[in-house]
C-alpha positions as CSV (number, residue, x, y, z in Angstrom):
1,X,-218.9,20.8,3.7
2,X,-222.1,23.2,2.5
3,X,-225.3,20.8,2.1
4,X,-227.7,22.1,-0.1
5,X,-225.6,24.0,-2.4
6,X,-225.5,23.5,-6.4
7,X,-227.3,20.7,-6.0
8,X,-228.3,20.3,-10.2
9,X,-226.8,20.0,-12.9
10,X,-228.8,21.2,-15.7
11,X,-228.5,20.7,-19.8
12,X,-230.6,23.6,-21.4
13,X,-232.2,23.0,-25.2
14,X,-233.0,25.5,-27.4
15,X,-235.9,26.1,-30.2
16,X,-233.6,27.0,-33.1
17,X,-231.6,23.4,-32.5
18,X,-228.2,24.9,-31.8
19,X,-225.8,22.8,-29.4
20,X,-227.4,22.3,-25.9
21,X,-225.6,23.6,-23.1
22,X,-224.7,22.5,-20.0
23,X,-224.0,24.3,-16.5
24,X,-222.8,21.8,-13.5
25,X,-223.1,24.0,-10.4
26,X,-226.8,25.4,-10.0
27,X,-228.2,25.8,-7.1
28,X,-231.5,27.7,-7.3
29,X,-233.5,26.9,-10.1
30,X,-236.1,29.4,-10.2
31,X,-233.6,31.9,-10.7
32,X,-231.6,30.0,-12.7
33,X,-235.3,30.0,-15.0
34,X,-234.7,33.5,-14.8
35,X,-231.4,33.7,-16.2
36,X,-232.2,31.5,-19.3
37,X,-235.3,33.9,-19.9
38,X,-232.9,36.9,-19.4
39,X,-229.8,36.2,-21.5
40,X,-230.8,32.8,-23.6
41,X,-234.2,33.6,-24.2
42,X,-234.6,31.0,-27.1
43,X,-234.6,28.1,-24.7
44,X,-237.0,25.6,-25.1
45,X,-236.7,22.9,-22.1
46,X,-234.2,21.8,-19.5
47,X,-233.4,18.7,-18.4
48,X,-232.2,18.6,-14.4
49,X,-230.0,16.0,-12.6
50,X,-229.2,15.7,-9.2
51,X,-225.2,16.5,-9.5
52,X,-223.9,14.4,-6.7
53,X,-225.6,11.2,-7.9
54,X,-226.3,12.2,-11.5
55,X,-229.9,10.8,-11.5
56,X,-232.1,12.5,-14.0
57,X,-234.7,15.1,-11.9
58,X,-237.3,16.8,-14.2
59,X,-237.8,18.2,-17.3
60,X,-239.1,22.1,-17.4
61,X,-240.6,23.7,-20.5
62,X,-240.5,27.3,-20.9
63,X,-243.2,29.1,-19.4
64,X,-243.9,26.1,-17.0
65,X,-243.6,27.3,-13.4
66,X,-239.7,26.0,-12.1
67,X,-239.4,25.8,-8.2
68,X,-236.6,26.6,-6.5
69,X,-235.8,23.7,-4.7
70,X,-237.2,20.6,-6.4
71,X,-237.4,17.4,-4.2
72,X,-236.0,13.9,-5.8
């Protein structure tokens, strides 16, 4: 089995209060930053979990720097 792989689950918020969404398999989060800027560019924050265990991560405003890789 891949270690290190979609390792985050994240649930995305956005400004105008519409429905947050959720994505279960990320594995980078800087570009997943990217995407949200790209094609959901009214986000607001994102909370991240550690998707094995489910333990809450970080929270990440947009505009705040996102690493890849965030350590627990």
């Amino acid at each position: 089995m891949l270690k290190n792989k979609n390792d985050y689950s994240v649930i995305v918020f956005f400004e105008d209060g519409s429905k947050p969404k959720k994505w279960m398999y990320v594995h980078s989060l800087f570009s997943f930053s990217k995407f949200l800027d790209k094609e959901h560019s009214n986000w607001e924050y994102m909370n991240v979990y550690i998707r094995r265990s489910g333990d809450f991560l970080k929270r990440y405003i947009r505009g705040q720097f996102v690493p890849n890789k965030p350590k627990p």
